[in-house]
N, C-alpha and C positions, 0 to 999 in steps of 0.2 A: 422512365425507368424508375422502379422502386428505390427509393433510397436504402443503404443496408444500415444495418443495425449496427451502432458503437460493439467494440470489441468489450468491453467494459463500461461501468460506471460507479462513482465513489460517491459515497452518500453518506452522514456525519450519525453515531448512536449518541454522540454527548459530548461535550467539549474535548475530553479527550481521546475520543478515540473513532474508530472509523474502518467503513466495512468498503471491499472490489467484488462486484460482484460481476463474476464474466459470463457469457450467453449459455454458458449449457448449465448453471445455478451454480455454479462454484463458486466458495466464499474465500476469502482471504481477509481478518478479521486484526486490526492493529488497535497498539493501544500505548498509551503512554501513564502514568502516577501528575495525579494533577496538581500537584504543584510544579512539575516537568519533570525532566530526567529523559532516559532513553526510552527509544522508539521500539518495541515489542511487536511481532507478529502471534497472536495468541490463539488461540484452541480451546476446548471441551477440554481436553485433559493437558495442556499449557495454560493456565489463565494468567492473567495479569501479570507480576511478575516472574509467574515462570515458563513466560514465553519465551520465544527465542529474538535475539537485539538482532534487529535490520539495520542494513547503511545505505547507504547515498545509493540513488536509486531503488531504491527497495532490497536490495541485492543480499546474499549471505555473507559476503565479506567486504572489506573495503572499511572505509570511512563509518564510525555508527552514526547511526543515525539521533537525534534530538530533542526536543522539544520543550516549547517554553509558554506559559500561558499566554504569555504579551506579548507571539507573537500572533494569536490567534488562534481559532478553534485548529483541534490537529490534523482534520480534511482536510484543512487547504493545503498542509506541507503533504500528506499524503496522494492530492492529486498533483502535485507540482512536481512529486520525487516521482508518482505515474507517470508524466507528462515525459518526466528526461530518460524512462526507462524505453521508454517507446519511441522516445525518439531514437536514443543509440541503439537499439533493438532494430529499425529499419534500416540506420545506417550499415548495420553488419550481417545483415538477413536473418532476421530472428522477427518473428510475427508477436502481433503484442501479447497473445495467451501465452509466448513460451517466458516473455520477461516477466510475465505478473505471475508465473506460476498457476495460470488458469489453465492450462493445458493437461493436468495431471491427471 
């Protein structure tokens, strides 16, 4: 049986910051100020700082989200904030394109 294809995958642009990219090419594009400060979901017409702050889990509200140079490049917290979005997303029947906002 063919194995199927990840719902997603995180892949790093520079230390801070970091792109999801899910199967039908949808992007979902974060970014943090590299000295740290908060976690940004950015755009063509959001960049940098006038992205919108994610939290815990990737989520629109809740906890904001982070980041710090030491504790490493920002893909790793971005796939590990992936990792817990998808998981509580299956516990609650949500498929992972609808928690990463790949579904749009």
């Amino acid at each position: 049986m063919p194995r199927k294809s990840p719902a997603y995958i995180v892949i790093s642009t520079a230390e801070n910051s970091a792109i999801i990219l899910g199967r039908g090419g949808i992007i979902r594009r974060f970014w943090a100020p590299s000295e740290g400060g908060y976690v940004r979901r950015v755009s063509d017409s959001h960049p940098g700082t006038l992205g919108q702050q994610v939290c815990q889990r990737l989520e629109r509200s809740g906890s904001t989200l982070s980041w710090t140079p030491s504790a490493g490049p920002l893909v790793d917290l971005i796939r590990r904030e992936a990792k817990l979005a998808v998981q509580w997303g299956k516990r609650n029947s949500y498929t992972p394109e609808q928690m990463l906002g790949l579904d749009e």
